[in-house]
PyMOL CGO cylinders between C-alpha atoms (Angstrom):
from pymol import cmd
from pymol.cgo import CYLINDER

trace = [
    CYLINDER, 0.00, 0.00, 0.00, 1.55, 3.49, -0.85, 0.3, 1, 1, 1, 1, 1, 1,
    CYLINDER, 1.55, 3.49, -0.85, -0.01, 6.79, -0.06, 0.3, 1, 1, 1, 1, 1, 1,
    CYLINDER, -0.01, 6.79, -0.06, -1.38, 7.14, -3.30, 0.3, 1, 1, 1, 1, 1, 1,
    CYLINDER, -1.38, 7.14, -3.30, -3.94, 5.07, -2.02, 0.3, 1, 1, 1, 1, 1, 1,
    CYLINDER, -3.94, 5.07, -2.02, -5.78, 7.30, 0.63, 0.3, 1, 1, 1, 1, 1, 1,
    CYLINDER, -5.78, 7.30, 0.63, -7.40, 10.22, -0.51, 0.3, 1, 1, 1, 1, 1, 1,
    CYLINDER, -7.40, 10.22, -0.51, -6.32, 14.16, 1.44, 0.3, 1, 1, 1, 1, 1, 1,
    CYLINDER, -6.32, 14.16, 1.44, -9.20, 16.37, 2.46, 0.3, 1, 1, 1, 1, 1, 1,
    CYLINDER, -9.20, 16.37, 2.46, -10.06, 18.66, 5.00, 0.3, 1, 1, 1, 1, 1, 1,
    CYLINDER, -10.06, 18.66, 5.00, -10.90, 17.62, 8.19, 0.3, 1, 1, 1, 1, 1, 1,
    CYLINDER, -10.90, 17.62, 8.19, -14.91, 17.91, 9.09, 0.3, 1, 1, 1, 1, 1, 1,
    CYLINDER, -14.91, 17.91, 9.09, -16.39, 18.20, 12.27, 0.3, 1, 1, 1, 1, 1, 1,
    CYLINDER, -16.39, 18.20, 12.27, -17.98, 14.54, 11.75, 0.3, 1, 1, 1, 1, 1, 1,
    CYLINDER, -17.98, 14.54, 11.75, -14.55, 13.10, 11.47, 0.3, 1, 1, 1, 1, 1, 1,
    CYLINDER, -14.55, 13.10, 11.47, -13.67, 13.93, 15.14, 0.3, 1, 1, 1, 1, 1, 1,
    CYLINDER, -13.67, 13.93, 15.14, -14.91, 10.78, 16.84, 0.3, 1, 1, 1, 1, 1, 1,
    CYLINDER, -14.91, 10.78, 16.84, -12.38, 8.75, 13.63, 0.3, 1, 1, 1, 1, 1, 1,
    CYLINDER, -12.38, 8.75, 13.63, -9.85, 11.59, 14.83, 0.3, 1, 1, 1, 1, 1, 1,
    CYLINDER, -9.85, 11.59, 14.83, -9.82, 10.61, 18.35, 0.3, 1, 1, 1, 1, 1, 1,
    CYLINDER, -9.82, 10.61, 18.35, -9.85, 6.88, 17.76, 0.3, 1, 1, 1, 1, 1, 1,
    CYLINDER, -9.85, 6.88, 17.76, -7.01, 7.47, 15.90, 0.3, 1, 1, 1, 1, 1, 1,
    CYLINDER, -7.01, 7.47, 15.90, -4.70, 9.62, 18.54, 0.3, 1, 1, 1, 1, 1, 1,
    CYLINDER, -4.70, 9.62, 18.54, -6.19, 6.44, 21.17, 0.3, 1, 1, 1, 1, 1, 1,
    CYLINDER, -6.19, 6.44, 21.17, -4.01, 3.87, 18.93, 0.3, 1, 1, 1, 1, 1, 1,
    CYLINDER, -4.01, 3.87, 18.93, -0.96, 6.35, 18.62, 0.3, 1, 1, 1, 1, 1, 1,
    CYLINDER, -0.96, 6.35, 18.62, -0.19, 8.23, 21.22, 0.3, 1, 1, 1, 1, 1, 1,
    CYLINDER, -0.19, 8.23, 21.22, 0.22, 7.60, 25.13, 0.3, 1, 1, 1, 1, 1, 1,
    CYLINDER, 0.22, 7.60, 25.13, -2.15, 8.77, 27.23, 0.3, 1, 1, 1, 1, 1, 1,
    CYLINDER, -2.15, 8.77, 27.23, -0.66, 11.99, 28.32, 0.3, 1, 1, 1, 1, 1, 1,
    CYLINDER, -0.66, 11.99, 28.32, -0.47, 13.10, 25.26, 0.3, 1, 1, 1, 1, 1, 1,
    CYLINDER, -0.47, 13.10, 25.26, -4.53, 12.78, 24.21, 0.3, 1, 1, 1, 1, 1, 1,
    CYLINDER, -4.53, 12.78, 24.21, -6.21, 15.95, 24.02, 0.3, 1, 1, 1, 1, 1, 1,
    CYLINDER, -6.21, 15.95, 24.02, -10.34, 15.82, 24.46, 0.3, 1, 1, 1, 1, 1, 1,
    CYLINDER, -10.34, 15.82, 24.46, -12.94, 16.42, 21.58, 0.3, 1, 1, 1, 1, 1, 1,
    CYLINDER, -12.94, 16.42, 21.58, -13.21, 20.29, 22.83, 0.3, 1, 1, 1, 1, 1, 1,
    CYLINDER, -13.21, 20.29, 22.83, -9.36, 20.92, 22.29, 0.3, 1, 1, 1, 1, 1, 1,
    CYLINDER, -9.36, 20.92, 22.29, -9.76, 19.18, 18.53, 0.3, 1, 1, 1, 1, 1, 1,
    CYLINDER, -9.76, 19.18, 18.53, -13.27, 21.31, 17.85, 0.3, 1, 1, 1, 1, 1, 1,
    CYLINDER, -13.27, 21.31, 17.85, -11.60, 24.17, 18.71, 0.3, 1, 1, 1, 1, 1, 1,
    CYLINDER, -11.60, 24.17, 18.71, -8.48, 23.80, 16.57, 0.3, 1, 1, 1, 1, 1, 1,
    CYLINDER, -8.48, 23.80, 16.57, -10.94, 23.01, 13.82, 0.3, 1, 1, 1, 1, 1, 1,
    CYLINDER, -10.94, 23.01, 13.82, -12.98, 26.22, 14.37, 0.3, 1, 1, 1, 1, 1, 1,
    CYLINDER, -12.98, 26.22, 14.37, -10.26, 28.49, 14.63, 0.3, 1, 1, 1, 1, 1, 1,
    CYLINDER, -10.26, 28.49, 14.63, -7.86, 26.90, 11.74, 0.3, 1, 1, 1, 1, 1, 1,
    CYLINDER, -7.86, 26.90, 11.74, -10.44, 25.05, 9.57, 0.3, 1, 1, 1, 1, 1, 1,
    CYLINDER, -10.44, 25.05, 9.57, -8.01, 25.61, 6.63, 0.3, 1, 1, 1, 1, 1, 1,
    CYLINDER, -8.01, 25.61, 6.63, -5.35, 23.96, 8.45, 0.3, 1, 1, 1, 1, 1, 1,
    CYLINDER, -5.35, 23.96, 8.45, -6.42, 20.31, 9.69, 0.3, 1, 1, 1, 1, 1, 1,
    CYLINDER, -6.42, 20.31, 9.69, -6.66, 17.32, 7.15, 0.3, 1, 1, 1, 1, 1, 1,
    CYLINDER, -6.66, 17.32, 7.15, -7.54, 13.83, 7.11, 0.3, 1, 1, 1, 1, 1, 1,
    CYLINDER, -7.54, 13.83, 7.11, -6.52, 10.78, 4.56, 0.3, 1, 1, 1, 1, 1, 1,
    CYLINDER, -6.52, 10.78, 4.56, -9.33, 8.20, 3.91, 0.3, 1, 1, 1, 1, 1, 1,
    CYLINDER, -9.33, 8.20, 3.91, -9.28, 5.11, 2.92, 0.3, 1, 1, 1, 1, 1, 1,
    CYLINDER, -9.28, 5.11, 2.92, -11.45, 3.63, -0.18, 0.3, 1, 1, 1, 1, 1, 1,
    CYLINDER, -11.45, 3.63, -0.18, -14.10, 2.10, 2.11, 0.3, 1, 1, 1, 1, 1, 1,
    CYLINDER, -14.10, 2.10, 2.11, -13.97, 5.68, 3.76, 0.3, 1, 1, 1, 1, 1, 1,
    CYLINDER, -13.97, 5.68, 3.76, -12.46, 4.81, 6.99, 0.3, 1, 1, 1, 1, 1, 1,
    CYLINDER, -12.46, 4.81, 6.99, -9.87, 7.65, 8.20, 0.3, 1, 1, 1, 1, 1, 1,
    CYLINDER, -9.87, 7.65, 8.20, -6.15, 6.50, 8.22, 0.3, 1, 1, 1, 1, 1, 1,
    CYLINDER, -6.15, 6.50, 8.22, -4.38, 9.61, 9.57, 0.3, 1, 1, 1, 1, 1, 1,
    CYLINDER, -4.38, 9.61, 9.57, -5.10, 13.32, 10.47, 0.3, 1, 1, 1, 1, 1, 1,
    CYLINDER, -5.10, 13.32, 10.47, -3.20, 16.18, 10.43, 0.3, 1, 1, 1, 1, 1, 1,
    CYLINDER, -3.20, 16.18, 10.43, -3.77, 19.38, 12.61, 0.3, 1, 1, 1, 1, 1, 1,
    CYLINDER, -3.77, 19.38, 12.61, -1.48, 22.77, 11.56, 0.3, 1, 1, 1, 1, 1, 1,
    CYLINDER, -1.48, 22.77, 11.56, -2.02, 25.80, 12.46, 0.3, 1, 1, 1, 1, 1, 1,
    CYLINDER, -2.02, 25.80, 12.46, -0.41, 29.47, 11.67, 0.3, 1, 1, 1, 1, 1, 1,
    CYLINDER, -0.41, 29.47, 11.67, 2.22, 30.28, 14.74, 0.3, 1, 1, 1, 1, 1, 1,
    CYLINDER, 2.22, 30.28, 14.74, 5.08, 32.55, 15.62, 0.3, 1, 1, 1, 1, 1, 1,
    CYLINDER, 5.08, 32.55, 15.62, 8.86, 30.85, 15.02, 0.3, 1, 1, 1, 1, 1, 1,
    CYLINDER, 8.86, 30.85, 15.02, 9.95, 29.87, 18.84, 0.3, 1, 1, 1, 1, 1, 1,
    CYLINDER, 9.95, 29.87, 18.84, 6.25, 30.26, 19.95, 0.3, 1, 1, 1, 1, 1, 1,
    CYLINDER, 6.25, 30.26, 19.95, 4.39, 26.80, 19.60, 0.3, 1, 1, 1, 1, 1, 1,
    CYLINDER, 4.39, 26.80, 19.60, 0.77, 26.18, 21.40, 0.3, 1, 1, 1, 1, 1, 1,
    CYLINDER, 0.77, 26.18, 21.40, 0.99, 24.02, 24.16, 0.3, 1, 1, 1, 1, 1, 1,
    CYLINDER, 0.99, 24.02, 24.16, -0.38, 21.00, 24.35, 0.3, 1, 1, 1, 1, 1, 1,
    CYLINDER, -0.38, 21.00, 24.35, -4.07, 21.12, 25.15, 0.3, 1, 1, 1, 1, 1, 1,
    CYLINDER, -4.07, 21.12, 25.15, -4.47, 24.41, 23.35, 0.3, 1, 1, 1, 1, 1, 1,
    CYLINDER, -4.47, 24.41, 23.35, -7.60, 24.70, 21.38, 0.3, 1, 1, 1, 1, 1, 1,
    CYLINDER, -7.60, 24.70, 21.38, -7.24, 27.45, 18.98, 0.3, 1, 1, 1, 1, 1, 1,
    CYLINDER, -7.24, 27.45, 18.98, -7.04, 30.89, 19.96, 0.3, 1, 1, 1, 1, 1, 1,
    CYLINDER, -7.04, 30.89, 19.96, -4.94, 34.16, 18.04, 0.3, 1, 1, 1, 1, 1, 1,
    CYLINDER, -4.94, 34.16, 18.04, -1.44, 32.20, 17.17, 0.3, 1, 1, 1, 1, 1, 1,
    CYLINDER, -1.44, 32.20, 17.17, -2.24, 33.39, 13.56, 0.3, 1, 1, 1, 1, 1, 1,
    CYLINDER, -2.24, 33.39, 13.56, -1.58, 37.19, 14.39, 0.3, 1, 1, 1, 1, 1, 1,
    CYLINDER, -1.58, 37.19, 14.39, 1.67, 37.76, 13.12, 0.3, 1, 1, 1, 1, 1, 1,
    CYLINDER, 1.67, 37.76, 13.12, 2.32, 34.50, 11.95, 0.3, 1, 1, 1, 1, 1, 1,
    CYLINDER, 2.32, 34.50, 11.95, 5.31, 33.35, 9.55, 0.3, 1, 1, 1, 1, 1, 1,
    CYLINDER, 5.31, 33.35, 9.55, 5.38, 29.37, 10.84, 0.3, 1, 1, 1, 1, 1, 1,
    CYLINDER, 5.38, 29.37, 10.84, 3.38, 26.76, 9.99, 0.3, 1, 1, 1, 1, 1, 1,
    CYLINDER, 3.38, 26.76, 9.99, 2.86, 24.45, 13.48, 0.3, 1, 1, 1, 1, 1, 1,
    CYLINDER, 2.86, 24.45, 13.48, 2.26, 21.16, 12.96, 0.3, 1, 1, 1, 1, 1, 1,
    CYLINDER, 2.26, 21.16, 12.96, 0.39, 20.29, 16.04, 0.3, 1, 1, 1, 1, 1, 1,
    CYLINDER, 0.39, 20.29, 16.04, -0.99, 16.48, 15.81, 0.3, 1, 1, 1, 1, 1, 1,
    CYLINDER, -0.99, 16.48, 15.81, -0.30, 14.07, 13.35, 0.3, 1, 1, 1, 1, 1, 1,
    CYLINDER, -0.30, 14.07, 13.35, -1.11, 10.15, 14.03, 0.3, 1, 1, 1, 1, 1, 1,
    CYLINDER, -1.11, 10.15, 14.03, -1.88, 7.62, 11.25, 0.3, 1, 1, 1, 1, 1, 1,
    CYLINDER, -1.88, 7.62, 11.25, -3.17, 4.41, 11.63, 0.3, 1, 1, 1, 1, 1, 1,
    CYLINDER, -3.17, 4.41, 11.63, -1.44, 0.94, 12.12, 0.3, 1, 1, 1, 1, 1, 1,
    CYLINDER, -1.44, 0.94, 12.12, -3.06, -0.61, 9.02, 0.3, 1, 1, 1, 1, 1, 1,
    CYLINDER, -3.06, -0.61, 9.02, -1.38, 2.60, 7.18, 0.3, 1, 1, 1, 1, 1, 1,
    CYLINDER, -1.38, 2.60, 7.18, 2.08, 2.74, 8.47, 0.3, 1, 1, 1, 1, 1, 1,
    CYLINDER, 2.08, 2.74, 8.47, 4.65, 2.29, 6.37, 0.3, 1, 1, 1, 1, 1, 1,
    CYLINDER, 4.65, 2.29, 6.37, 3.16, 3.68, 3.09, 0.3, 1, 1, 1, 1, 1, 1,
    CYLINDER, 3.16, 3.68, 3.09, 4.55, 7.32, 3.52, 0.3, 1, 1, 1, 1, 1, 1,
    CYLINDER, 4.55, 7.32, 3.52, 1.37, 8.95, 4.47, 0.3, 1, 1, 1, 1, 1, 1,
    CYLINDER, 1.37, 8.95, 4.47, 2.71, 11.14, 7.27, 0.3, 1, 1, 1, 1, 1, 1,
    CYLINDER, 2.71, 11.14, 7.27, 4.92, 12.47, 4.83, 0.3, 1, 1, 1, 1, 1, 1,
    CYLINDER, 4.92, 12.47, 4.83, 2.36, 12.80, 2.12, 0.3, 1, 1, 1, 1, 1, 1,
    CYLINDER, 2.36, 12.80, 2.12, 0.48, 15.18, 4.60, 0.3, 1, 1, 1, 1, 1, 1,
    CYLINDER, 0.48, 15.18, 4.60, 3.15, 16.91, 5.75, 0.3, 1, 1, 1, 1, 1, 1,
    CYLINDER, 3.15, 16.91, 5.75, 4.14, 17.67, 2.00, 0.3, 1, 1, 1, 1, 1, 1,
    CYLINDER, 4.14, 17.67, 2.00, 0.60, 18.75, 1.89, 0.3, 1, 1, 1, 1, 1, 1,
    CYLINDER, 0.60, 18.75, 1.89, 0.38, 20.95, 4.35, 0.3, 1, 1, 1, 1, 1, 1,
    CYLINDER, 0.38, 20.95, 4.35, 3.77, 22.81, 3.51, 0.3, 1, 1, 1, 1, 1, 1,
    CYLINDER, 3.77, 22.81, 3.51, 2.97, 23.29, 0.39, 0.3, 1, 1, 1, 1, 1, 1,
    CYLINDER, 2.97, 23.29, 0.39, -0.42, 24.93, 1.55, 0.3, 1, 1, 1, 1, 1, 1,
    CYLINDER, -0.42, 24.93, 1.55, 1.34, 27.14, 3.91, 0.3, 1, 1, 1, 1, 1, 1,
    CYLINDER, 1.34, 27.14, 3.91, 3.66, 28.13, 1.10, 0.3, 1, 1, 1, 1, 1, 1,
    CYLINDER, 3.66, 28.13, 1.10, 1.01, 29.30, -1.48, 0.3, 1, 1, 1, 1, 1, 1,
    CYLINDER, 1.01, 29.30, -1.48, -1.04, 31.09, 1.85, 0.3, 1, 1, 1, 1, 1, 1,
    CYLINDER, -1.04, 31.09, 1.85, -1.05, 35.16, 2.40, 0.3, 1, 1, 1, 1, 1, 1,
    CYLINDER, -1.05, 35.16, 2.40, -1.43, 35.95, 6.02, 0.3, 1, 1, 1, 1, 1, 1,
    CYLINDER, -1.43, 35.95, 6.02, -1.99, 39.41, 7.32, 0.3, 1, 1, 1, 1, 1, 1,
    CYLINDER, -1.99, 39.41, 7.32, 1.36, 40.06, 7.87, 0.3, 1, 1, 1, 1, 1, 1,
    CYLINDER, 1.36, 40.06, 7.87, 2.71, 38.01, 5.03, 0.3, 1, 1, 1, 1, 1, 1,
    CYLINDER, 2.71, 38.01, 5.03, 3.75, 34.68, 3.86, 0.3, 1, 1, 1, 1, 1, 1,
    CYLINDER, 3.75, 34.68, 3.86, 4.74, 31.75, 6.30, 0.3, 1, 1, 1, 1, 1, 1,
    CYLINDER, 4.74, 31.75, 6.30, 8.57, 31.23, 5.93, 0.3, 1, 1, 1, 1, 1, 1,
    CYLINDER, 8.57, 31.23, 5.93, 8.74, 28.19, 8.45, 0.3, 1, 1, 1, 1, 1, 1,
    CYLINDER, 8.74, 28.19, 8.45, 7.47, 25.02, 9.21, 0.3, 1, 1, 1, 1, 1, 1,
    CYLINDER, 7.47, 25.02, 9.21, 7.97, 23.55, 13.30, 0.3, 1, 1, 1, 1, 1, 1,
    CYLINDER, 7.97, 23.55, 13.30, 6.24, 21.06, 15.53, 0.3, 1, 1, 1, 1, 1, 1,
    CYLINDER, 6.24, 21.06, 15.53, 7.02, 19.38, 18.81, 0.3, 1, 1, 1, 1, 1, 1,
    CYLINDER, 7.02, 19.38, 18.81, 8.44, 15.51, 18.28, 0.3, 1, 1, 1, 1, 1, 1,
    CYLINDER, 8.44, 15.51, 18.28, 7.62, 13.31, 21.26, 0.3, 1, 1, 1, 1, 1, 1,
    CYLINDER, 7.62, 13.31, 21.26, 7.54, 9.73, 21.99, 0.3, 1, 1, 1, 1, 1, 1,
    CYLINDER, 7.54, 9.73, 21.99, 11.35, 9.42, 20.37, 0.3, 1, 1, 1, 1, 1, 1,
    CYLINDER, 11.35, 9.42, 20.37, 9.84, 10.87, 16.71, 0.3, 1, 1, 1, 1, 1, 1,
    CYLINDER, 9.84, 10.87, 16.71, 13.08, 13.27, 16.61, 0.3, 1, 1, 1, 1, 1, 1,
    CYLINDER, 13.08, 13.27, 16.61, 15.18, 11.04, 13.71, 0.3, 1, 1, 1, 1, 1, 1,
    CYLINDER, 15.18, 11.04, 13.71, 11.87, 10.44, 11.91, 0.3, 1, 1, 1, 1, 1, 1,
    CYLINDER, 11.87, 10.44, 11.91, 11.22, 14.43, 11.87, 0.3, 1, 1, 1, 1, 1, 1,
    CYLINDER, 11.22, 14.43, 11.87, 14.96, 14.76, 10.88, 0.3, 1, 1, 1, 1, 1, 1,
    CYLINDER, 14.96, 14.76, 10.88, 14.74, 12.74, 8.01, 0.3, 1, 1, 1, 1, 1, 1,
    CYLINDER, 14.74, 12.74, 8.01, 12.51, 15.39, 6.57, 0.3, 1, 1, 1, 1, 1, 1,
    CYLINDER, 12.51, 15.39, 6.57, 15.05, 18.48, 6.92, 0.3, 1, 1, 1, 1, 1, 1,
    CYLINDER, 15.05, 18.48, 6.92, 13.65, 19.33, 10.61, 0.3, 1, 1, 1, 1, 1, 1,
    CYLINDER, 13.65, 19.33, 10.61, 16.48, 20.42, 13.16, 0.3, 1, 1, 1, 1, 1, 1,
    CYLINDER, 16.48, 20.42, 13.16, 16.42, 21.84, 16.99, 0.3, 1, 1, 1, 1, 1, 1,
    CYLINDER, 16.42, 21.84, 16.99, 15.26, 25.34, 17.52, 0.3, 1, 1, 1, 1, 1, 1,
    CYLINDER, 15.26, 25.34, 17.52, 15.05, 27.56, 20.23, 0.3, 1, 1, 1, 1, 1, 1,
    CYLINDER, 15.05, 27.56, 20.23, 12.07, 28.07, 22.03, 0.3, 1, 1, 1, 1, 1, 1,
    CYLINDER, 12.07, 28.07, 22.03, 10.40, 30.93, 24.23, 0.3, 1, 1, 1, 1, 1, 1,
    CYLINDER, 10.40, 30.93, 24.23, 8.30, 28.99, 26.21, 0.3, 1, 1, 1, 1, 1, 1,
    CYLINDER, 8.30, 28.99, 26.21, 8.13, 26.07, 28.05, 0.3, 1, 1, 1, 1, 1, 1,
    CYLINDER, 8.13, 26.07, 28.05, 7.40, 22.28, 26.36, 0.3, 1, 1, 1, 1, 1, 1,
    CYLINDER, 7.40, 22.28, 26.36, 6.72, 20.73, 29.56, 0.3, 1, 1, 1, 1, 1, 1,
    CYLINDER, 6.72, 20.73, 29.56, 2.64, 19.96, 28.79, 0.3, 1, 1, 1, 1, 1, 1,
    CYLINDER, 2.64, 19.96, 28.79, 4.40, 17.75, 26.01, 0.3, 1, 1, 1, 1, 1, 1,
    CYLINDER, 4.40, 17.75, 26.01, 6.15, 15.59, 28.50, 0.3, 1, 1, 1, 1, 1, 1,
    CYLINDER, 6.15, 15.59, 28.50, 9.96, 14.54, 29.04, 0.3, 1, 1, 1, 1, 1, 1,
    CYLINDER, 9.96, 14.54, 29.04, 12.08, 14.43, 25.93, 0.3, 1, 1, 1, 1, 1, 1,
    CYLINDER, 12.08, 14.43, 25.93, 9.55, 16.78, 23.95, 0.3, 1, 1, 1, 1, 1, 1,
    CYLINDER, 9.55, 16.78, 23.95, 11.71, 18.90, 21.36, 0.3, 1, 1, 1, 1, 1, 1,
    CYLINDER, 11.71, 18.90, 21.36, 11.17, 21.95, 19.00, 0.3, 1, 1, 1, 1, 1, 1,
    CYLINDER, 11.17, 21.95, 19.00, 12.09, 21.31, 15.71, 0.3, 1, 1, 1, 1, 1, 1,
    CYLINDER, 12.09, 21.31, 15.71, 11.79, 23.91, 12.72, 0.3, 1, 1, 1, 1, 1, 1,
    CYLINDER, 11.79, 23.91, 12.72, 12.85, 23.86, 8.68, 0.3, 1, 1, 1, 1, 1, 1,
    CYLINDER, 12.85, 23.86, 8.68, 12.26, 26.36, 6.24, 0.3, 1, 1, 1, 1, 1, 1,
    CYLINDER, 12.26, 26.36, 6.24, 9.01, 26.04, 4.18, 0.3, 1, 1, 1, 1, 1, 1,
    CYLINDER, 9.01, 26.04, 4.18, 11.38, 26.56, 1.25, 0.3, 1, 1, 1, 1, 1, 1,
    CYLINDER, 11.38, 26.56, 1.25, 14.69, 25.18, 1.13, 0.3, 1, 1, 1, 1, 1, 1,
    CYLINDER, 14.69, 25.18, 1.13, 16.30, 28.25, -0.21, 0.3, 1, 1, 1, 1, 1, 1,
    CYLINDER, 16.30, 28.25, -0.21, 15.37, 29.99, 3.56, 0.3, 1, 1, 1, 1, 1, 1,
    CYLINDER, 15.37, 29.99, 3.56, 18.27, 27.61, 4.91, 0.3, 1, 1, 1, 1, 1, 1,
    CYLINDER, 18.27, 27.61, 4.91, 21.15, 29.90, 5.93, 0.3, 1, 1, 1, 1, 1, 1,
]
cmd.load_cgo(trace, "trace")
């Protein structure tokens, strides 16, 4: 199975209960965030969550970005709120994928996805110019893989556990200094 298989689309209110199912299977318990947190991320950044389906419709991964400041990241449990004021990252916030769709590059797919979205998207205050999320559960060499290193960060990661880490790239790889 590759990831030409599932079909990208935006994420839908009615997918929630999929989307939750979904973060059950992948992450640890301290890191699930209720269906508020995910409504509200979808209300406030509607452009900016996604979801691959299967052909008999069932969801095999989700994806929830949203516009942020470089070093500023929402904390974990953060529903929405004004992180696109001033903006120039895109945050990937939540990204799981099922078990029966590991393996055929979908988490890259999105991510792909998403940058290039961000890339092609006028903000207020201009373009995006970065991409960063926060790797946990030991994802740091998978995020690495895809051009992400360590960057420095104003606040504190601790509501994303031991080991959390900021990582950034540039949306574009001609940003890299």
């Amino acid at each position: 199975m590759t990831s030409s298989n599932f079909r990208l689309r935006p994420m839908q209110g009615a997918d929630l209960p999929a989307v939750l199912a979904l973060q059950a299977r992948a992450y640890a318990p301290f890191f699930h965030e209720d269906e508020a947190v995910f409504r509200g991320k979808l209300a406030a950044f509607p452009d900016w969550c996604w979801v691959a389906q299967m052909a008999d419709g069932e969801l095999a991964a989700y994806l929830f970005t949203q516009p942020a400041r470089l070093g500023r990241p929402p904390c974990l449990g953060d529903g929405g709120g004004s992180q696109g004021d001033g903006a120039d990252t895109l945050h990937l916030h939540d990204m799981a994928v099922s078990p029966l769709a590991r393996g055929a590059g979908l988490a890259a797919r999105m991510t792909a996805h998403a940058m290039k979205a961000a890339q092609k998207a006028e903000f207020r205050h201009g373009r995006l110019r970065w991409a960063s999320l926060i790797a946990v559960q030991g994802s740091v060499p998978y995020w690495a893989r895809h051009g992400f290193v360590p960057g420095q960060v104003a606040p504190d990661l601790s509501s994303y556990g031991p080991g959390a880490a900021y990582l950034v790239r540039p949306l574009a790889p001609k940003l890299l200094p």
